[in-house]
C-alpha positions as CSV (number, residue, x, y, z in Angstrom):
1,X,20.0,3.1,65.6
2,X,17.8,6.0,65.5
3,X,14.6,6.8,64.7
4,X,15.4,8.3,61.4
5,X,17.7,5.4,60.1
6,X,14.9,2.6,61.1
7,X,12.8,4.4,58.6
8,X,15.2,4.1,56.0
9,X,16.2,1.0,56.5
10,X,12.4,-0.5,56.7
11,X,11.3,1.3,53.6
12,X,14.9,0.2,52.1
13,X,13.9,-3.5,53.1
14,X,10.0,-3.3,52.4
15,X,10.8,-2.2,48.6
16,X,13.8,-4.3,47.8
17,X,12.2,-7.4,49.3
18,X,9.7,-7.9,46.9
19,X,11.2,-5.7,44.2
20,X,13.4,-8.2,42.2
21,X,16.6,-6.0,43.4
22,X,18.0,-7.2,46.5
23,X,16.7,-6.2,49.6
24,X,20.2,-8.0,51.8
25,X,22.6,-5.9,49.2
26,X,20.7,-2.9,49.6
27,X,20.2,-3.0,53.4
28,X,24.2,-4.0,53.4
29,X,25.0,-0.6,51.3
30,X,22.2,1.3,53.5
31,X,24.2,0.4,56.6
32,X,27.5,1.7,55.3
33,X,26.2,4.8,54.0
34,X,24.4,5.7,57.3
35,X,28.0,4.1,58.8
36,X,25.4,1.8,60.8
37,X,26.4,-1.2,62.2
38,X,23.6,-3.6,63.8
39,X,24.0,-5.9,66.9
40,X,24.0,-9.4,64.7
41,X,21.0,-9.9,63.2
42,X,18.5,-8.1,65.0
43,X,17.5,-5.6,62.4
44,X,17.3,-7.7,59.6
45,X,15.6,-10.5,60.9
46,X,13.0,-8.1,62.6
47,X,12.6,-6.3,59.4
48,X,12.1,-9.6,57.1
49,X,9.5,-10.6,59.8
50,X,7.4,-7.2,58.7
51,X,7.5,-8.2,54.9
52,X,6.6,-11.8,55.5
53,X,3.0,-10.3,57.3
54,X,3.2,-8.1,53.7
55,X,3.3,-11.5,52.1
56,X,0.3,-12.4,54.0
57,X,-1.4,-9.6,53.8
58,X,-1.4,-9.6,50.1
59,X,-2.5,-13.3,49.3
60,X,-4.6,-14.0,52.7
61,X,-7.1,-15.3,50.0
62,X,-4.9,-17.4,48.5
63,X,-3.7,-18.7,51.8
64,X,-6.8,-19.4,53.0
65,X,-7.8,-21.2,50.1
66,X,-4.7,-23.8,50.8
67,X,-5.8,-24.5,54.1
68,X,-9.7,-25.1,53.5
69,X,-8.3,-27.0,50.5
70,X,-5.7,-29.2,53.0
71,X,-8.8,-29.6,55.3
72,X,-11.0,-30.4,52.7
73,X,-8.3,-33.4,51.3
74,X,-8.6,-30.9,48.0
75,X,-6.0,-32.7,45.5
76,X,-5.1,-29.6,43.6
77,X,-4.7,-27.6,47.5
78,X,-2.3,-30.6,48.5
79,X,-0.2,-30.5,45.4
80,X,0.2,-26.6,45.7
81,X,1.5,-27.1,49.5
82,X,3.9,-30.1,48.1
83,X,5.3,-27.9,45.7
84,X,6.2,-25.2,48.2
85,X,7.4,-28.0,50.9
86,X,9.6,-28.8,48.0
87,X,11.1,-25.9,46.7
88,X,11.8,-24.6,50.2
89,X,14.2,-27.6,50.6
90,X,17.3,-26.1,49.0
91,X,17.4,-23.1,50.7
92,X,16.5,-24.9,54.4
93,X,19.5,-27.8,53.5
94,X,22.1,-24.8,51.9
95,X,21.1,-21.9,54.4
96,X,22.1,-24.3,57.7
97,X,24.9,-26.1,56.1
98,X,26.3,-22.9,55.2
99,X,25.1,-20.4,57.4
100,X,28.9,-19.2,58.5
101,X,29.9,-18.3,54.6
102,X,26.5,-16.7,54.5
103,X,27.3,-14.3,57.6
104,X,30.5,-13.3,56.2
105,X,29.0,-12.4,53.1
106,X,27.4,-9.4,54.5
107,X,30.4,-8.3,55.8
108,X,31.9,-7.9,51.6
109,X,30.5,-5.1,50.2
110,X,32.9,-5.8,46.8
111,X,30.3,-9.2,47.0
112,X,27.7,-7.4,47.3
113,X,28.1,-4.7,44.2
114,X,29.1,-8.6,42.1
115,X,25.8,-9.9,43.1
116,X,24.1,-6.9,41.7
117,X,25.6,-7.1,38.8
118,X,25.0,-11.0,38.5
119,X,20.7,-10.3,39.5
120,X,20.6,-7.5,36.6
121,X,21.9,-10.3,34.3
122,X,19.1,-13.2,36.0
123,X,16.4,-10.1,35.3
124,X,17.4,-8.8,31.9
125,X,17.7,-12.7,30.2
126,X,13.6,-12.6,30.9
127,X,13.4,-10.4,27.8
128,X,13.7,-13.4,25.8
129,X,11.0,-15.6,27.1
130,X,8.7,-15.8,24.5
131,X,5.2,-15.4,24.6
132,X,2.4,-18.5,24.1
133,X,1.0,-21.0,26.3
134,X,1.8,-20.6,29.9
135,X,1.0,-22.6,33.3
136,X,-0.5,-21.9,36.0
137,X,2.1,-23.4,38.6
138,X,5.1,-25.2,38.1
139,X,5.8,-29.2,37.8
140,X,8.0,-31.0,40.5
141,X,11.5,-30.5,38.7
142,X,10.5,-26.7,38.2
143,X,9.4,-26.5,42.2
144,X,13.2,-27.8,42.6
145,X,14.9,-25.4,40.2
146,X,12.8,-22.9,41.5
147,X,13.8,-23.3,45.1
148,X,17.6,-24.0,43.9
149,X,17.3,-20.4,42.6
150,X,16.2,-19.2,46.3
151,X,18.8,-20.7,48.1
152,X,21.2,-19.2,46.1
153,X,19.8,-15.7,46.6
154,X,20.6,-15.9,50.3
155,X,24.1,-14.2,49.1
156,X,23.6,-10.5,49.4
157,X,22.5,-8.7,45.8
158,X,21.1,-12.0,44.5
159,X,17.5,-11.5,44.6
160,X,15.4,-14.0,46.1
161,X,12.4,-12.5,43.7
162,X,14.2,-11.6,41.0
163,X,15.9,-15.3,41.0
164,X,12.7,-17.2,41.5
165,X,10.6,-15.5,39.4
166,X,13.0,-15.6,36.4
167,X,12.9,-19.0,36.7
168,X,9.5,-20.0,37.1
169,X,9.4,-17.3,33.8
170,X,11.6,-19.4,31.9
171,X,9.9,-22.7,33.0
172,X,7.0,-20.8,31.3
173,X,4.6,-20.5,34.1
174,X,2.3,-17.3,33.9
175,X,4.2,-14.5,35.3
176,X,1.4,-13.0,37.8
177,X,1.7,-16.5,39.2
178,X,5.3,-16.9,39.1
179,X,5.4,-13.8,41.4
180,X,2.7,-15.6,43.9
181,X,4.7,-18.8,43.8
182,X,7.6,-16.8,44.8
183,X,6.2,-14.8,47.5
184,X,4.1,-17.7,49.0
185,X,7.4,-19.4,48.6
186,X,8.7,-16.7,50.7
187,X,6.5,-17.3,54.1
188,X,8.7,-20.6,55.1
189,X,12.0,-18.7,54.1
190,X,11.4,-16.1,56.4
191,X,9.9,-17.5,59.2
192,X,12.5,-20.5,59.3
193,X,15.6,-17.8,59.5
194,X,13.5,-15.7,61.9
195,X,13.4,-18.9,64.4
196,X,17.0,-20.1,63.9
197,X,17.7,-16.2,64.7
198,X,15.6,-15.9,67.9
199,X,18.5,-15.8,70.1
200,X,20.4,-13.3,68.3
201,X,17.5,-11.2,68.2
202,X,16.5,-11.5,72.2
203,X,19.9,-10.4,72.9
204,X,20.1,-7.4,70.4
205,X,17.2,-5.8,70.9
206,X,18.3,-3.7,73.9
207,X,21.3,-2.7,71.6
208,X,18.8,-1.2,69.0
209,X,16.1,0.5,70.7
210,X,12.3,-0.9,70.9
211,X,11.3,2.3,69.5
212,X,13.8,2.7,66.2
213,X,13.1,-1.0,65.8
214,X,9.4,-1.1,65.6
215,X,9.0,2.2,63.4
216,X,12.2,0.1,61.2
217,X,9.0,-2.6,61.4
218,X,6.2,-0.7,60.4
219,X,7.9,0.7,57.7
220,X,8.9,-2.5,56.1
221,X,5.2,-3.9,56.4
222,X,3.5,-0.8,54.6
223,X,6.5,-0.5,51.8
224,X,6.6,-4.7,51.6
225,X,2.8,-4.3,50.5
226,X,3.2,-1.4,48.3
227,X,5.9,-3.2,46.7
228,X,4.0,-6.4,46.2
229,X,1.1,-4.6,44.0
230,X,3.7,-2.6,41.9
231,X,5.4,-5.9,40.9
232,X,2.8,-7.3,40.0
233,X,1.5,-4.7,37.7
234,X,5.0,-4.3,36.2
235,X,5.0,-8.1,35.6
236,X,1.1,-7.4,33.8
237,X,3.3,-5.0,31.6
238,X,5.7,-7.3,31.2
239,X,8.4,-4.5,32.0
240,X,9.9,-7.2,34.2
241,X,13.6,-6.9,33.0
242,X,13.9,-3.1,33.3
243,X,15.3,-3.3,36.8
244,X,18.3,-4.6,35.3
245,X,20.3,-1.5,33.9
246,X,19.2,-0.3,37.6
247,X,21.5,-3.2,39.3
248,X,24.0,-3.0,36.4
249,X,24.8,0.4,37.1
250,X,24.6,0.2,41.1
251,X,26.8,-3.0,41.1
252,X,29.5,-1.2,39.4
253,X,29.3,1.7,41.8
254,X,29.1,-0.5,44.6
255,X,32.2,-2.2,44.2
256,X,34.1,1.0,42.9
257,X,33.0,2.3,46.2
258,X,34.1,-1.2,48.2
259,X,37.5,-0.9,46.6
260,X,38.5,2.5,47.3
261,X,37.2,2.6,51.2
């Protein structure tokens, strides 16, 4: 990998990682444009790692208030933590159980443009959430559906925003705090498959370069937290379900493309 194509592929991941469009079925089509193929998981996992200090960068408030609340024995700070510990369940039981189908998911691009299509559906069904009285976080079997809908998105082209926040949409919680429940939500995702990975990744950096990889990094942090404000002011708008004629029409040319390589 080169310098140029670690640029592309961090911006590629920063945007689409918090932008409810895929950033695994995007970074899968990067590769193949730039006919780039990574050592394992090296790039990926080192680029995740970049948005989940976006993550924190972005809600270092909220974070903070958690863990003064935890110390403090605050009730409301220990039912927010339970709530994540609970909807990041699915995806820790499904994403070890099943981490073999997941791998070779990567390698079907025809997958991959399906999964687009399938997100753009997830997004564009939010247009019918009504308006009226919304909550500020959801209830236990919400936390549950809500982490259901994250462990499915480890496929390629499901997004793990889009999902989660669609969800928590329809389970009528507010959507500027669907997108923070999703995005804290995010921190144990990431770190957990960055420390199952740490093999893979001390082995593959040598076959990447320590210089392509830590622009790829940089890259991904800046465009992760750019990408972070502009969803949330697009979910303020509620313009939420206009990324969906975007995935429509990529999924289509994604697996045109797949099935005449």
């Amino acid at each position: 990998m080169n310098y140029w194509e670690g640029m592309v592929l961090g911006v590629v991941q920063g945007l689409t990682e918090f932008l409810p469009i895929s950033s695994s079925g995007h970074l899968v089509v990067a590769e193949s444009l730039l006919d780039l193929k990574t050592p394992g998981v090296v790039v990926e996992v080192t680029l995740h790692v970049a948005t989940l200090l976006a993550v924190v960068w972005v809600y270092q408030g909220r974070i903070v208030e958690l863990v003064v609340g935890a110390f403090r024995r605050d009730r409301s700070a220990w039912r927010a933590v339970a709530l994540l510990v609970l909807a990041t369940a699915p995806a820790a039981f499904v994403g070890v159980l099943l981490a073999d189908l997941f791998e070779r998911a990567f390698e079907s691009l025809a997958a991959v443009g399906v999964s687009f299509v399938i997100t753009g559906t997830i997004l564009w069904s939010t247009k019918w959430v009504s308006n009226g009285v919304r909550t500020p976080h959801p209830g236990v079997s919400g936390a549950l559906a809500i982490g259901i809908a994250q462990a499915l998105a480890i496929f390629p082209g499901i997004s793990r925003s889009g999902s989660t926040v669609a969800v928590a949409m329809w389970l009528r919680v507010e959507p500027v705090r669907a997108a923070e429940f999703s995005f804290m939500l995010a921190i144990p995702a990431i770190a957990g498959a960055a420390v199952l990975q740490l093999p893979d990744l001390a082995a593959g950096v040598g076959g990447v370069g320590s210089g392509p990889l830590a622009l790829a990094f940089v890259a991904s942090l800046v465009s992760g937290i750019a990408a972070i404000k502009l969803l949330i002011a697009l979910l303020r708008a509620q313009t939420f379900h206009f990324f969906a004629p975007y995935l429509w029409v990529l999924g289509v040319l994604t697996t045109a493309w797949a099935l005449t390589r």
